[in-house]
N, C-alpha and C positions, 0 to 999 in steps of 0.2 A: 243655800248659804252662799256667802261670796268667795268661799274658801280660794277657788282656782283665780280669784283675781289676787287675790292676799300670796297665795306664794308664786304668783309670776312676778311678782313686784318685790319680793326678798332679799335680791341678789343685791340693790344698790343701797339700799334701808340700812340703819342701825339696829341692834337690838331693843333699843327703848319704843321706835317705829314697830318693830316688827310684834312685839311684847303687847302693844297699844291694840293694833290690826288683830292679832291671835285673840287676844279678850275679849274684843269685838265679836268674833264668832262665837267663839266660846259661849259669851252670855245667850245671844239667839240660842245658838243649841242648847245650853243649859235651860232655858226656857220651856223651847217648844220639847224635851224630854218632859220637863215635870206637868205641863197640861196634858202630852200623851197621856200620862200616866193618870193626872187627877181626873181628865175625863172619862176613866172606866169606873168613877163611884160616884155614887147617888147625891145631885146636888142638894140636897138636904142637908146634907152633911156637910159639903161645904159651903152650904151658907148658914151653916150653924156655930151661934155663940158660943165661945171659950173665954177662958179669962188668959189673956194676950193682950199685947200694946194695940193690935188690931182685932177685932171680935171675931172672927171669920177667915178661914180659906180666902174667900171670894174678897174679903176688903183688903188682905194683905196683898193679893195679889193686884188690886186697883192701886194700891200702895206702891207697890214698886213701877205700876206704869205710871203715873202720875210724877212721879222721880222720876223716874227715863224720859217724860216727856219734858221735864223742868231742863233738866242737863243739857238734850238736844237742843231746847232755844238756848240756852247759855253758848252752847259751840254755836251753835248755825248762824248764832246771833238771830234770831226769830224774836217772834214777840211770846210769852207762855200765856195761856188762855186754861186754866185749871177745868175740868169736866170732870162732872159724875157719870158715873156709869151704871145702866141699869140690869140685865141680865147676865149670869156668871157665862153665858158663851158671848156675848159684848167682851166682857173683860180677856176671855183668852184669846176671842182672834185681835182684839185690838192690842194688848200686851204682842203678841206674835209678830203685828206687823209695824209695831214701834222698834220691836227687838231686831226686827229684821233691816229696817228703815236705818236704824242707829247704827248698827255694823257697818252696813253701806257706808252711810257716810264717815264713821271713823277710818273704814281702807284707803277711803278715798283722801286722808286730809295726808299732806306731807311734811315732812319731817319740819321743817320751819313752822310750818300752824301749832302744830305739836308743843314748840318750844316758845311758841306765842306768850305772852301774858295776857288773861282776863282778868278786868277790876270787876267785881262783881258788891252792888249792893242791893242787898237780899232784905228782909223784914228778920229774917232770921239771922243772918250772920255778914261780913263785909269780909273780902278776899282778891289779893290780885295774885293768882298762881298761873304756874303755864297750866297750858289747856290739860298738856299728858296727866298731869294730877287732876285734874276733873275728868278727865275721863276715866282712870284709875279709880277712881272715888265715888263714878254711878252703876261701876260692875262689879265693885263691891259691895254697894248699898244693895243690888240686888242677889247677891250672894248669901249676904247675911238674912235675908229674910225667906230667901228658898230655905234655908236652913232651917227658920223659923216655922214656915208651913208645914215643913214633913214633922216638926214636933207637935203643931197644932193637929196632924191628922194621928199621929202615936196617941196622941188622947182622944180623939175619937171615935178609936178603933180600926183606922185605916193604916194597914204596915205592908212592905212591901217599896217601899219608894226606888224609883230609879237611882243608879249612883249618879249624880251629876257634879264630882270635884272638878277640879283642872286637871288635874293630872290626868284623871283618867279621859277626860277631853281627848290630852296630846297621846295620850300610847293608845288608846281606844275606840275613839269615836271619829275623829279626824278623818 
């Protein structure tokens, strides 16, 4: 993780910068917990249909790197190139190393970029927000759906899941 770069760089930072950098990690970790974890059960199961906004373990989780890789071209300003993805260990080292890719480069942006505006027009929606709310806004898109998987796996008998909130991030896993 980039943690030792994120708090060598705290001292001159805001809390909104520093807030931005912490959920940066956060999310990586909060990540690569929950594949530790999915990875000790039988892909079968998760790549098996439920009735969910997404069929599957393995598509929600394409789901949210698919959104992480949308948001990253919105900041990096990149171009997005949407991909399928074929095997559920595709989906978790590439989810891993987007997760990880994206932190990066959220430690790295400063407080100016941060408070940038992006006009963004989408097929979906039209938006000029500063950037700190898009980036707010793709760790929590994947918050909500880690949420969603550990319920997709309660119904298919898999219980046990990692804790991966914030909080316990900051007093626990940091």
């Amino acid at each position: 993780m980039v943690q030792e770069q994120l708090f060598a760089e705290t001292m001159e930072e805001t809390s909104l910068v520093y807030l931005m950098k912490n959920y940066a990690n956060y999310n990586f970790w909060a990540n690569l917990t929950l594949i530790n974890w999915l990875k000790k059960h039988p892909e079968h199961l998760l790549e098996q249909e439920v009735l969910s906004s997404f069929k599957s373990v393995k598509l929600t989780l394409a789901h949210i790197l698919q959104t992480q890789e949308y948001w990253y071209s919105i900041l990096a300003k990149t171009e997005f190139e949407f991909r399928e993805y074929g095997s559920l260990a595709e989906v978790f080292s590439s989810l891993l190393k987007q997760s990880e890719n994206l932190a990066v480069y959220v430690t790295a942006i400063s407080e100016h970029k941060f408070n940038e505006k992006t006009e963004i027009q989408s097929p979906w929606f039209t938006s000029d927000f500063q950037n700190f709310e898009y980036v707010l806004h793709v760790f929590n898109h994947s918050t909500y759906h880690r949420g969603q998987i550990i319920t997709i796996c309660h119904n298919l008998g898999i219980t046990g899941a990692p804790m991966t909130d914030y909080n316990f991030y900051n007093v626990m896993a940091k």
